[in-house]
SENULUM-552626 format. One record per residue (C-alpha): x, y, z. Coordinates in steps of 0.5 Angstrom, whole numbers, padded with zeros to 4 digits, always signed. Each point is the difference from the previous one (the first is absolute). Example, Ala and Ser with C-alpha at 12.3 -4.5 7.8 and 13.67 -1.06 7.14 Angstrom:
BEGIN
+0025-0009+0016;+0002+0007-0002;
REM end
This chain:
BEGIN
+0530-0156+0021;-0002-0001+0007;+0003-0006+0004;+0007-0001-0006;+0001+0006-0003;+0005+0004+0006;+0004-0006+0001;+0001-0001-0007;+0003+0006-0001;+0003+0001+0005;+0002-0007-0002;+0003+0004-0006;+0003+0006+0002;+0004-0005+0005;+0003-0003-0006;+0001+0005-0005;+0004+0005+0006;+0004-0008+0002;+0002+0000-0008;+0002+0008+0001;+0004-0001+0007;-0005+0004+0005;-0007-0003+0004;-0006+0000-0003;-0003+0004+0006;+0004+0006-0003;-0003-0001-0008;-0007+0001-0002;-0003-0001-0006;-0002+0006-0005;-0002-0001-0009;+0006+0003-0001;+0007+0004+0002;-0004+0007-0003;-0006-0002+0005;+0004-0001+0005;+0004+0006+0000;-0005+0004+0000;-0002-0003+0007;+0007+0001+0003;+0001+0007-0003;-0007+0002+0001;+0000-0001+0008;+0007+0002+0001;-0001+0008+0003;+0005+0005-0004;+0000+0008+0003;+0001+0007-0005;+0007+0000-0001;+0002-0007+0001;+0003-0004-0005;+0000-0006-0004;+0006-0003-0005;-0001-0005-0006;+0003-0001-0006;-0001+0002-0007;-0001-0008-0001;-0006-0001+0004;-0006-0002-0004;-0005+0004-0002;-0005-0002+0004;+0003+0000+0007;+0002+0007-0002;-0006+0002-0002;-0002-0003+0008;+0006+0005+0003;-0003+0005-0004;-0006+0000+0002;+0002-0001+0007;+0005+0006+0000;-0005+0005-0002;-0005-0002+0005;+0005+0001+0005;+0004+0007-0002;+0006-0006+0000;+0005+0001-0006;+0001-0007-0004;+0008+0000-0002;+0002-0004-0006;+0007-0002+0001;+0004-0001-0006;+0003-0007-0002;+0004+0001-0007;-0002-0004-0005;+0003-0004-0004;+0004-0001+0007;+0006-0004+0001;+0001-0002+0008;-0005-0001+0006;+0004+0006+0003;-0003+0005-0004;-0007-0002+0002;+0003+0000+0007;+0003+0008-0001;-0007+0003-0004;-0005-0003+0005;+0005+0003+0007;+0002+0006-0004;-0008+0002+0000;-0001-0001+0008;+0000+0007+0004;-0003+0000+0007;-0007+0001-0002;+0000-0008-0004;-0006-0004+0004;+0000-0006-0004;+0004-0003-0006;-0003-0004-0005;+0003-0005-0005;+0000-0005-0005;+0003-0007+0001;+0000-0001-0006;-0002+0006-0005;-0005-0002-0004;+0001+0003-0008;+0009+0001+0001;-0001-0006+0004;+0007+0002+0006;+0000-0004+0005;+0001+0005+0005;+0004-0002+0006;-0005+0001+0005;+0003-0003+0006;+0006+0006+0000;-0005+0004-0002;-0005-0001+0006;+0007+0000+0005;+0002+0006-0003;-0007+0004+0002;+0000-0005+0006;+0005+0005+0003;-0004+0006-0001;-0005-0003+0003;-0005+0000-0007;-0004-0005-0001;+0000-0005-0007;-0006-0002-0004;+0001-0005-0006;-0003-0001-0006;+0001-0007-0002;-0004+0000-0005;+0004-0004-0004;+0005-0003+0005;-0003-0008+0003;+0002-0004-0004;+0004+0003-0003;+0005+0003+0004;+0002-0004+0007;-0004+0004+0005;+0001-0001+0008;-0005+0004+0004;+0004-0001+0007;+0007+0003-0003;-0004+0006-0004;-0004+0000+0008;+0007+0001+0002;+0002+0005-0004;-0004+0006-0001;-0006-0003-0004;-0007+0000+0004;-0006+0000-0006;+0002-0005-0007;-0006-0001-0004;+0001-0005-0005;-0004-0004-0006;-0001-0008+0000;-0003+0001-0007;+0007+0001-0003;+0006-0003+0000;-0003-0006+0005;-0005-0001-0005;-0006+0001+0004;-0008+0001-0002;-0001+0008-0002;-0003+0003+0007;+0005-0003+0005;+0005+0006+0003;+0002+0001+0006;+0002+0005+0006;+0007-0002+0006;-0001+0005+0005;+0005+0000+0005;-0003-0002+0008;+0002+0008+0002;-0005+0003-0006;-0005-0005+0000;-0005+0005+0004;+0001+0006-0004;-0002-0004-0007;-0008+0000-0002;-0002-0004-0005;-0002+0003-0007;-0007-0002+0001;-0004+0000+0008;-0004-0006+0001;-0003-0004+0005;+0006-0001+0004;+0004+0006+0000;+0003+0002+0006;+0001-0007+0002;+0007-0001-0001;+0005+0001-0006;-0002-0007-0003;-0007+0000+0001;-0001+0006-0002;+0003-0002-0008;-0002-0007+0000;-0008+0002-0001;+0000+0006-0005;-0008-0002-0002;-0003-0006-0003;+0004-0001-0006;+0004-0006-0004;+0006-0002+0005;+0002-0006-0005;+0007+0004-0002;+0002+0001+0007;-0001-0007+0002;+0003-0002-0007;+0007+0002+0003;+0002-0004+0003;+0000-0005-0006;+0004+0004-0004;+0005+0000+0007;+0001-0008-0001;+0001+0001-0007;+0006+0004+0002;+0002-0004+0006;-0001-0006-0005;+0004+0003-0006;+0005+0003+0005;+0000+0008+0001;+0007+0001-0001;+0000-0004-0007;-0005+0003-0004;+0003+0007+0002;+0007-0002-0001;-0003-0002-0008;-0004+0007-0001;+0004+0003+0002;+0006-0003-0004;-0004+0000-0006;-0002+0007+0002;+0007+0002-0001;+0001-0004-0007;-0005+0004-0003;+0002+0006+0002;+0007-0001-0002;-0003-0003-0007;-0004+0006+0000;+0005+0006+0000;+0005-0005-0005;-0006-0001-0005;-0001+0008+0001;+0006+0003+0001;-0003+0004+0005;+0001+0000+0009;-0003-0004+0006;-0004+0004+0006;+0004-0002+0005;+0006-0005+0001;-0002-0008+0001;+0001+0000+0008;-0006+0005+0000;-0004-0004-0005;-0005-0005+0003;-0005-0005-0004;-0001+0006-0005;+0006+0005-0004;-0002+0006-0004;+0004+0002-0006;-0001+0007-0004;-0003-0002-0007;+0003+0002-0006;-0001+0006-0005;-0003+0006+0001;-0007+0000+0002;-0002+0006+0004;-0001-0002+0008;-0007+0002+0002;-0005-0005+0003;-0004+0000-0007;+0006-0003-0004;+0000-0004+0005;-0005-0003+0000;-0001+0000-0007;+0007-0004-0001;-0004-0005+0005;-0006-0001-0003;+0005-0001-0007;+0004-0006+0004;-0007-0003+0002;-0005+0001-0006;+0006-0002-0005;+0005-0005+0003;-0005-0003+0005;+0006+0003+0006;-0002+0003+0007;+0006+0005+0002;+0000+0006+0004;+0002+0007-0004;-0001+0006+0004;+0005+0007+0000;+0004+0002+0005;+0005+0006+0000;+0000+0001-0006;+0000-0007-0004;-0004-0006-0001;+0001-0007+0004;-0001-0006-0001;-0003-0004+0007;+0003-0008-0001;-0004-0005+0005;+0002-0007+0001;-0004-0005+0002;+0001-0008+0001;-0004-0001-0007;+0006+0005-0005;+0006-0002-0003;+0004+0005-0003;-0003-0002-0007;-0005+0004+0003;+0004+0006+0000;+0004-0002-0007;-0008+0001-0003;+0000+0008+0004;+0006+0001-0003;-0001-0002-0006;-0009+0003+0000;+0004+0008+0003;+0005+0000-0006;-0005-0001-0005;-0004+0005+0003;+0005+0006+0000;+0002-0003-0007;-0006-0001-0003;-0004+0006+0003;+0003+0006+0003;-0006+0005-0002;-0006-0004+0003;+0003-0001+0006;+0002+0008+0001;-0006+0003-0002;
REM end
């Protein structure tokens, strides 16, 4: 910890930030996207009156933070509403600037949400706000490995904070997240835990957060080979194309609609589930666990405006047998047990 650690991380961050096309002097290593936003939000200082725009994607934890960070500072938390089902980026684009008024201090966004699985145009989004002079918060979360992402073009565009997961679509070790802090706002972020270092610098200050285990951190740089070895593009191209034959397989199998049209889409689609079970967060839920315990089959249920949806991932490890069996587990469900899932 002494004589190697620094090096090793910074090591890291270097080919962590070089795989996502920025420095690795301007990426941090955090536990989490969560953890990592509740640094970047809580540093930043809003005044009474000033406003913060989201969307009503956003997931709930870095809504919670937006929440919490509001009402500590008499701000006013905004959530822009993107249709969904959707049925082209420009909509996103025209909820998100339709919600700006002169009081907006910070737009905060999704790559790519994490339950109705939009990839969102941030690059024209981040232009957009530039041009008001708002600055872009990105939650990436769900966006390396998945999604192509280029630190310096979204630097160029508006964006100045992404906080992103290693552990996700890169196939890291739980534990490893990270913070891209744009150069001009590397003074203003504090790290969620003040330790020794604090004060020395933006990546001193992150890079020592007390005695804990560094293995996921250092790991990264592992699963970055493996990508480079694989090639980036191609898993990509394969999820995602598989992510898009499940989800047309889906809406044929059950005669019912997509979330949003393919060029949205990323390694993940989302269909509405068929019949008429009532969209709340417990029959949610309980239809899960029913995929889980009886079909041995892990999807994501959850509600949203006014129905229940089905969040389909696609991995280099699934063929659309996978999807054929959730197709056939989901009709057997509504067929054989309509009552037990309702009440």
């Amino acid at each position: 910890m002494e004589d190697r650690l620094t090096g090793a991380l910074r090591h890291a961050a270097g080919d962590l930030a070089n795989f996502l096309g920025g420095e690795g002097k301007d990426l941090v290593f955090v536990d989490n996207a969560t953890t990592g936003i509740n640094a970047l939000l809580r540093s930043l200082v809003f005044m009474p009156g000033d406003e913060v725009v989201t969307t009503n994607h956003l997931h709930i934890s870095a809504r919670r933070t937006l929440e919490f960070v509001c009402e500590r500072a008499g701000a006013r938390l905004v959530l822009a509403d993107v249709p969904f089902p959707i049925r082209h980026a420009g909509e996103a684009i025209s909820g998100i600037l339709g919600a700006l008024s002169p009081r907006a201090r910070l737009v905060m966004i999704d790559h790519v949400t994490a339950h109705t699985a939009l990839c969102l145009p941030v690059e024209q989004i981040g232009q957009h706000c530039a041009e008001r002079n708002i600055p872009v918060m990105v939650d990436g979360a769900h966006g390396p490995g998945n999604v192509a992402v280029d630190l310096s073009r979204l630097a160029a565009n508006g964006v100045r904070w992404y906080a992103g997961n290693g552990h996700i679509w890169l196939c890291g070790e739980q534990g490893c997240g990270f913070l891209w802090v744009h150069p001009d706002q590397q003074g203003l972020i504090r790290p969620t835990t003040i330790a020794n270092h604090f004060g020395e610098g933006f990546t001193q200050s992150f890079d020592w957060p007390g005695s804990k285990g560094f293995d996921a951190w250092l790991a990264i740089s592992e699963s970055i080979a493996i990508q480079k070895e694989l090639g980036a593009e191609r898993i990509r191209d394969y999820c995602h194309g598989l992510a898009r034959e499940a989800g047309a397989l889906l809406t044929e199998r059950w005669q019912t609609i997509a979330g949003a049209p393919p060029e949205l889409c990323s390694s993940m689609s989302v269909v509405a589930l068929p019949g008429d079970t009532p969209a709340t967060p417990d029959a949610a839920a309980r239809f899960r666990r029913r995929l889980r315990n009886e079909h041995n089959i892990e999807v994501m249920v959850f509600p949203f405006n006014g129905r229940l949806w089905v969040r389909l991932s696609a991995y280099l490890y699934n063929e659309i047998s996978d999807y054929e069996r959730l197709a056939d587990a989901v009709e057997q469900e509504i067929a054989a047990r309509p009552r037990a899932l309702q009440h």
